[in-house]
C-alpha positions in Angstrom: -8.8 -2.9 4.3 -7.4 0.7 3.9 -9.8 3.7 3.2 -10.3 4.3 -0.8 -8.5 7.9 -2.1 -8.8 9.3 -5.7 -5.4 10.3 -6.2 -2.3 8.9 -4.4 1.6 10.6 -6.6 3.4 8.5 -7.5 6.2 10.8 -6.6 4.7 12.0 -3.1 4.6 7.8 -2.7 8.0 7.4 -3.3 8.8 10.3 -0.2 6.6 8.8 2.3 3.0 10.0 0.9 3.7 13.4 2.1 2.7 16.6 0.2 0.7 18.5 2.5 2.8 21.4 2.6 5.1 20.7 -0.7 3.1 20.7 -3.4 3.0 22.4 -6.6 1.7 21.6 -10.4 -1.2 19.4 -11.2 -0.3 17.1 -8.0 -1.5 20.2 -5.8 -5.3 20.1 -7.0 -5.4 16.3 -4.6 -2.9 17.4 -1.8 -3.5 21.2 -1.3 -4.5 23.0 -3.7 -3.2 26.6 -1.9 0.0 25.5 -3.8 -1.3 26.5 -7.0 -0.6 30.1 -5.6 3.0 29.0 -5.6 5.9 31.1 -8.0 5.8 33.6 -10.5 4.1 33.9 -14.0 0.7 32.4 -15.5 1.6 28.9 -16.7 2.8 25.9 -15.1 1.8 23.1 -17.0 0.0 20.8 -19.3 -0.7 17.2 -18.7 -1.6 15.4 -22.0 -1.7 11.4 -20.0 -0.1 10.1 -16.7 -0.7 6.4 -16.9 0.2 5.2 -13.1 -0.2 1.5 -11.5 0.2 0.2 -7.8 0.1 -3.0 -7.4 1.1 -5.5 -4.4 4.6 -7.1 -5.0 2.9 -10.3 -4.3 0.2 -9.5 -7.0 2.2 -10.7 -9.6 2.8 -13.7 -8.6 -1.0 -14.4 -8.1 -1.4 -13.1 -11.7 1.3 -14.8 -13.1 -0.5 -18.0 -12.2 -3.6 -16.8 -13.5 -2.8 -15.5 -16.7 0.8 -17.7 -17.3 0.0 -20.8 -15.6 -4.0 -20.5 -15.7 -5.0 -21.7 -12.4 -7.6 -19.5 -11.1 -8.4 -22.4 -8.4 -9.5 -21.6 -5.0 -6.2 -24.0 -3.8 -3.9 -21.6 -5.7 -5.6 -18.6 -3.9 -5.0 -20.2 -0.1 -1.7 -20.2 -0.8 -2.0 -16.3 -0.4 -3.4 -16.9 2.5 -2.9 -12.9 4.6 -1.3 -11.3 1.6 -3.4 -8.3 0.5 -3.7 -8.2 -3.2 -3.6 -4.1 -4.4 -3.5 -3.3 -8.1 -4.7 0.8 -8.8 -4.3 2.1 -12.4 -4.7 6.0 -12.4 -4.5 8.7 -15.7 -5.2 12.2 -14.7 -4.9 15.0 -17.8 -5.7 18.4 -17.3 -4.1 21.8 -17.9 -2.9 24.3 -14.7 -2.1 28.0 -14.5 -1.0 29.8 -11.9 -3.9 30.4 -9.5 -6.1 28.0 -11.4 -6.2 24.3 -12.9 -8.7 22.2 -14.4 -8.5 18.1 -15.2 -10.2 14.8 -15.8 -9.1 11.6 -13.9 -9.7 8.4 -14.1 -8.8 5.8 -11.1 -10.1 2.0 -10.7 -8.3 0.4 -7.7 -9.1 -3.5 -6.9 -8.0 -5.2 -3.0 -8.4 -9.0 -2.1 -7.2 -10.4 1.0 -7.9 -13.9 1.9 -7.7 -14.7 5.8 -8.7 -16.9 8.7 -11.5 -15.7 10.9 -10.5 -16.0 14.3 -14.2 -14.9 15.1 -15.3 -17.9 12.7 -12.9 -20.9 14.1 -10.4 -20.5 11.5 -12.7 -20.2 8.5 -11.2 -18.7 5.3 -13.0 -15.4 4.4 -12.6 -13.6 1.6 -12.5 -9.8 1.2 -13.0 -8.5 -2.2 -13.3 -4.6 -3.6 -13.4 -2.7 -6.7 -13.6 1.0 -6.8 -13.8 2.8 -9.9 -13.7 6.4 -10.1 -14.0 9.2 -13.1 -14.1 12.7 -12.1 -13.9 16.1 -12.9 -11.7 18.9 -10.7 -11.6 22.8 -10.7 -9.1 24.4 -9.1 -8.5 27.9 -7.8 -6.4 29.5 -5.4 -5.0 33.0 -4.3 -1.9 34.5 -2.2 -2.2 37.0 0.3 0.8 39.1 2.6 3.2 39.0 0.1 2.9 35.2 -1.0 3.6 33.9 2.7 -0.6 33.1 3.0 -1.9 30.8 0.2 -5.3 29.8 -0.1 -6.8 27.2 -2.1 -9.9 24.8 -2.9 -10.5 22.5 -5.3 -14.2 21.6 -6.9 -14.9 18.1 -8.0 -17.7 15.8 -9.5 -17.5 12.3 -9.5 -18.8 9.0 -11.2 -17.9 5.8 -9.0 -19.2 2.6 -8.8 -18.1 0.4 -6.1 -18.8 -3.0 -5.1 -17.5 -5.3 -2.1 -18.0 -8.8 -1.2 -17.4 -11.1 2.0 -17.9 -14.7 2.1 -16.4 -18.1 2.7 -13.8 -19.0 -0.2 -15.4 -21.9 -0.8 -18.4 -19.3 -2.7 -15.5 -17.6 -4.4 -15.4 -19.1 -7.5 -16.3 -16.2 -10.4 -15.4 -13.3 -8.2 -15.0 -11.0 -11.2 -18.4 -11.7 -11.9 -20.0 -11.7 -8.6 -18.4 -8.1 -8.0 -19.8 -6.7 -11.2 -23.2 -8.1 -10.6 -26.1 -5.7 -10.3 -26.7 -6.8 -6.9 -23.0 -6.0 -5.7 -22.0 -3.4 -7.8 -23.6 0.4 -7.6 -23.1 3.5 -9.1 -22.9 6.9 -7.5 -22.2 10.6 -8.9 -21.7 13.6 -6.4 -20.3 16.7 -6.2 -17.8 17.9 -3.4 -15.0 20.3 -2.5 -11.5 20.1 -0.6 -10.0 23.2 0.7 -6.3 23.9 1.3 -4.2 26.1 3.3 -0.2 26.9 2.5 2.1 29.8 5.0 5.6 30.2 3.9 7.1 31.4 7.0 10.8 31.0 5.4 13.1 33.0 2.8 14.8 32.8 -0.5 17.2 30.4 0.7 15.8 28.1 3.1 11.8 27.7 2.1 9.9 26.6 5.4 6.3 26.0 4.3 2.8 24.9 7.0 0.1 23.0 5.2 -3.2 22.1 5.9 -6.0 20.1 3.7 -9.3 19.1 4.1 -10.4 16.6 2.1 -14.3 16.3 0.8 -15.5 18.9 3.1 -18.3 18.6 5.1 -18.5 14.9 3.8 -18.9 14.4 0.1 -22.3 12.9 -0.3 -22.5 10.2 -3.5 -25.6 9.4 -5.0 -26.9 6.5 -5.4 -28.4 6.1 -9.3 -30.7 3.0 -8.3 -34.0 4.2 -7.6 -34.5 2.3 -4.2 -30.0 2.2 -3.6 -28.7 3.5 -0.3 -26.2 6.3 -0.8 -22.2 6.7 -0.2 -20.9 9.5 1.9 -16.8 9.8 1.6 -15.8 11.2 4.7 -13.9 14.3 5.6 -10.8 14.8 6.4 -8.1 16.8 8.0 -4.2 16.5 7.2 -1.1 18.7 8.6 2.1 19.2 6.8 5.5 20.8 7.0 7.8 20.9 4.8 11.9 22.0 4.4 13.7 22.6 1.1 17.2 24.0 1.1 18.0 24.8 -2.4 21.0 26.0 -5.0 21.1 26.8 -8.2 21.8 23.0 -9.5 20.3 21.1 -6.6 17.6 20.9 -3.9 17.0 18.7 -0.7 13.7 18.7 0.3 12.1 17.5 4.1 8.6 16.6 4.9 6.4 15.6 7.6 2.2 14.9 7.2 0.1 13.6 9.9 -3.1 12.5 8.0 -6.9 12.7 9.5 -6.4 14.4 12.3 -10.2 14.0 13.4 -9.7 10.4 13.4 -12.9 10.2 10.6 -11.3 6.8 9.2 -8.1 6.2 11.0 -8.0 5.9 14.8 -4.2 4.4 14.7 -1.9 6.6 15.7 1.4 5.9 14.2 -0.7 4.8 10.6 -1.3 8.6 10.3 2.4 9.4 10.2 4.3 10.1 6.9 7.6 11.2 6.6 9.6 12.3 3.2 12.5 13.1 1.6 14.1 14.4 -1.6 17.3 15.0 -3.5 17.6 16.2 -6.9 19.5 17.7 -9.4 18.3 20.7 -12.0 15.0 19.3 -11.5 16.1 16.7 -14.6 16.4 13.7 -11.9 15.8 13.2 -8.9 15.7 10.7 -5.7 13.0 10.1 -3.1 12.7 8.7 0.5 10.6 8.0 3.5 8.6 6.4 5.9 5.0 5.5 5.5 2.9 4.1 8.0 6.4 2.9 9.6 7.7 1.1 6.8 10.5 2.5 4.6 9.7 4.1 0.7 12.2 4.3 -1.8 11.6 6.3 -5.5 13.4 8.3 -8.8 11.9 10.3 -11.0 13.3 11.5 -14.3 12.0 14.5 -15.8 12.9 15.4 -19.5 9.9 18.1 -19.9 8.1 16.6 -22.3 8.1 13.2 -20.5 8.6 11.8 -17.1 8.6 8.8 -15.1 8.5 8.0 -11.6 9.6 4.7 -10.0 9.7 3.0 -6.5 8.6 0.7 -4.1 6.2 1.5 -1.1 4.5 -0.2 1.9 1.2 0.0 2.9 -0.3 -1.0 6.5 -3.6 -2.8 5.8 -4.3 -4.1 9.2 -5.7 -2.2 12.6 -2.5 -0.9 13.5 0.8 -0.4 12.2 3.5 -3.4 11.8 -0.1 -5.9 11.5 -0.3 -6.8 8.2 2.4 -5.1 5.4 1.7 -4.5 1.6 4.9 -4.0 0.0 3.7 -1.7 -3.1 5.9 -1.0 -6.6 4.5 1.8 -8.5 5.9 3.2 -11.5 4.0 6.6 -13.6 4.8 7.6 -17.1 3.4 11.1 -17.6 3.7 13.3 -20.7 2.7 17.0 -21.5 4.9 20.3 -20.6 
C-alpha cells in the first residue's frame, strides 16, 4: 500500500501533487514552508475549516452496497477483488502571516485491498489500514538576498493511532472492529520538524522558483502510549521542485515538476517519484489544473470567492511496486472557508 502523509492539497492534487517549489498560504506549512517568505505585507490568510475527502472511485460503489443495499458479505467484497479502497477526510484551520503560520489538522485516512497471494496459491488476503492523525504545526520562515533565498521549517506535534491487519478473507468478518481493537490499534504522540528551502532565480515577469523539502527530519520518532508498545518512526524525506509561472495582470500559467524522496527512504520506483503540474487561471477567482502523477493523468478547478473556496478533481494513485501495477483512480473535492 502507499506510504501514509498528513497533508496531501487538494489543489496541488489536481496539478500532479506538485508544490515543492510553488507554494504559498497555509498549503506551504506541508510542502515547503520557505514559501511563507513569499510577497509583500504581514497577512495572508485565515483558515476558519477546509473539510477535504479522497476517496477511490470504486469506493462508492463498495459503500453504496453497504450502506444502500446492506450487504457487508465477504462474496460482495471478492467482487473487488485488486481494487484498492482509499477514503481520507482532512480539516486543517489555522491562521498565517507573512514569515509565520500556526494551525490544527485533523486527517483519518482508511485503505483496503483484497488480493490473491501468488506466494499463498491464490489465497485471498486482505489488507486493511486506518491512520488517524491530529496535530499541531508552527511555522516560520525568513528571506535572504533580496527575497531570491527563502528559508523555512515547520514544527509539529502529533497524536496518531494506527492499526493494520492481514489475514485470509475468510477472518474478515467485523473488520471495523478488529482494526479498532486494543490489540490492533495503538496510539502514538511525537514531536518532529520539516525544513524547506525556496531560490527565486527569475524576475517580475517570468517567476522561475527551486525548491527543496525535507519532510520529518532526522526521522520523526512516535511514541508509543502502551507501557510495554513498540514505537513508530515516520521516515525522512527529501523532495525537489521547480516551478514556472508566466503571469499578467488578469491571468497566470503556472509549470511544475517534483521528484519526491530522493533518498529512496520509502520509494525505490523510479518513475512513482515523478510529479508533474500545471495551472491556468484567471484573477485568481477560478482556475484550472493539470498533470501527471505517478504516470497517470490529474485533472482539477478551483473557485475562489475569498470568503469560500472549493477545489475539485479527479486523481490516480499507483498503489503497486511500480508504476502502471495497480491504479487508484481518486476524486477529491475541498470546501475551505476563511479569508
Amino acid at each position: 500500500m502507499e506510504s501514509y502523509r498528513l497533508y496531501k492539497s487538494p489543489y496541488a492534487l489536481g496539478k500532479g501533487d506538485t508544490g515543492v517549489a510553488d507554494t504559498d498560504d497555509h498549503e506551504a506549512i506541508f510542502y515547503n514552508p520557505a514559501g511563507l517568505a513569499q510577497g509583500k505585507g504581514i497577512y495572508k490568510e485565515t483558515v476558519f475549516a477546509s473539510p477535504s475527502v479522497v476517496f477511490s472511485s470504486d469506493t462508492k460503489n463498495l459503500v453504496r452496497k453497504i450502506t444502500v443495499e446492506n450487504d457487508s458479505s465477504i462474496a460482495s467484497l471478492r467482487e473487488h477483488v485488486g481494487k484498492n479502497q482509499h477514503i481520507s477526510v482532512t480539516n486543517f484551520t489555522g491562521i498565517v502571516f507573512r514569515r509565520a503560520a500556526i494551525g490544527a489538522i485533523a486527517n483519518t485516512t482508511n485503505n483496503l485491498l483484497l488480493y490473491k497471494s501468488a506466494e499463498n496459491r491464490g489465497v485471498e488476503i486482505l489488507e486493511a489500514e486506518s491512520t488517524t492523525t491530529t496535530g499541531l504545526t508552527f511555522s516560520f520562515a525568513e528571506a535572504f538576498f533580496k527575497d531570491s533565498l527563502m528559508l523555512g521549517t515547520t514544527l509539529k506535534y502529533l497524536r496518531q493511532s494506527h492499526a493494520e491487519l492481514n489475514i485470509n478473507v475468510v477472518d474478515a468478518e467485523n473488520l471495523s472492529d478488529q482494526l479498532s481493537s486494543d490489540e490492533i490499534q495503538n496510539d502514538y504522540t511525537g514531536f518532529g520538524g520539516d525544513f524547506g528551502l525556496l531560490w527565486n532565480f527569475g524576475n517580475k515577469k517570468s517567476k522561475k522558483t527551486m525548491g527543496l523539502h525535507v519532510e520529518n527530519v532526522g526521522g520523526l520518532s512516535l511514541i508509543n502510549n502502551k507501557t510495554d508498545g513498540k514505537g513508530r518512526k515516520l521516515p525522512q524525506l527529501i523532495n525537489f521542485g521547480l516551478g514556472f509561472d508566466i503571469g499578467t495582470r488578469l491571468s497566470s500559467m503556472k509549470f511544475n515538476f517534483d521528484f519526491r524522496d530522493l533518498t529512496n527512504q520509502i520509494e525505490p520506483n523510479f518513475f512513482k517519484k515523478i510529479h508533474i503540474g500545471s495551472e491556468l487561471s484567471f484573477a485568481s477567482v477560478f482556475g484550472f489544473t493539470g498533470g501527471v502523477n505517478q504516470g497517470y493523468p490529474t485533472a482539477g478547478l478551483f473557485v475562489n470567492l475569498y470568503l469560500v473556496r472549493m477545489d475539485v478533481g479527479i486523481t490516480t494513485q499507483e498503489v503497486g511496486d511500480k508504476a502502471g501495477a495497480r491504479a487508484d483512480e481518486r476524486f477529491f473535492i475541498r470546501i475551505m472557508s476563511g479569508f
